[in-house]
C-alpha positions, 0 to 999 in steps of 0.5 A, spaced: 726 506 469 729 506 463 726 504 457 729 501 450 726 508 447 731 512 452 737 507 450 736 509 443 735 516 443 742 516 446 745 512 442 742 516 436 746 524 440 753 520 439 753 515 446 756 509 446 755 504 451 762 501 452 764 495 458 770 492 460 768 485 463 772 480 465 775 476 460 782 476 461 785 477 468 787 485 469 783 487 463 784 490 457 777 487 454 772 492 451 764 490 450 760 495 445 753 494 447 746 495 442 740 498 446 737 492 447 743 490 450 743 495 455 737 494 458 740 486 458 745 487 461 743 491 466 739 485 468 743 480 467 750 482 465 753 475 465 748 473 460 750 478 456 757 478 456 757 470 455 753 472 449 758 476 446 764 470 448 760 466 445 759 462 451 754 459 456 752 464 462 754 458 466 761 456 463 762 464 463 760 464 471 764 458 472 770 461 470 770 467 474 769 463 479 774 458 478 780 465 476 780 461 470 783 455 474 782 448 473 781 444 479 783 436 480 778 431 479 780 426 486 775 426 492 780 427 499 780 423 504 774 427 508 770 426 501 771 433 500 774 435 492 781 436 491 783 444 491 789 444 488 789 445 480 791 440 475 798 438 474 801 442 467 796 447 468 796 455 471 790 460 474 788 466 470 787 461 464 784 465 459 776 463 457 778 458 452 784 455 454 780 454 461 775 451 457 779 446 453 783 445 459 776 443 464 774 439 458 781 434 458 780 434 466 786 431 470 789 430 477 794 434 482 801 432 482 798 429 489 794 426 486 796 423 478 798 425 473 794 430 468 790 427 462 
């Protein structure tokens, strides 16, 4: 097991801990982390890249989950929620644009019209 000594003995001979999250779809976005985060993040990665967004880990699971997607708010006539995303919106919203945009809500063209 590695411990947080081991992590700062490599960062002391020159190692940097550098990722590449994602944060915008295709990449392009470089995380450096401190010793204690290291050993974070390799038990949890998503908490610590949500800390580095300044986001909860859930909007940041969210996210990725939804491909930066903001899906419409009606309920389908089997009473499951609609798939389709909001009118006046695209998929592969950057972070905060899809959080703006899930907190506006809104409808599919099938179903109304965005807010």
């Amino acid at each position: 097991m590695i411990t947080l000594e081991d992590v700062q003995k490599m960062r002391t001979a020159g190692i940097q801990f550098l990722i590449e999250p994602i944060t915008v779809w295709g990449g392009g976005y470089h995380l450096l982390l401190s010793p204690e985060e290291v050993l974070e993040y390799i038990d949890n990665r998503d908490a610590v890249i949500a800390k580095h967004l300044g986001v909860s880990e859930e909007q940041y699971g969210l996210w990725i989950q939804s491909e930066g997607s903001v899906f419409c708010e009606a309920t389908t006539k089997s009473g499951r929620r609609c798939r389709r995303r909001v009118a006046g919106t695209r998929s592969q919203l950057d972070l905060q644009d899809w959080i703006k945009a899930l907190e506006r809500g809104g409808y599919c063209s099938l179903h109304g019209v965005a807010l």
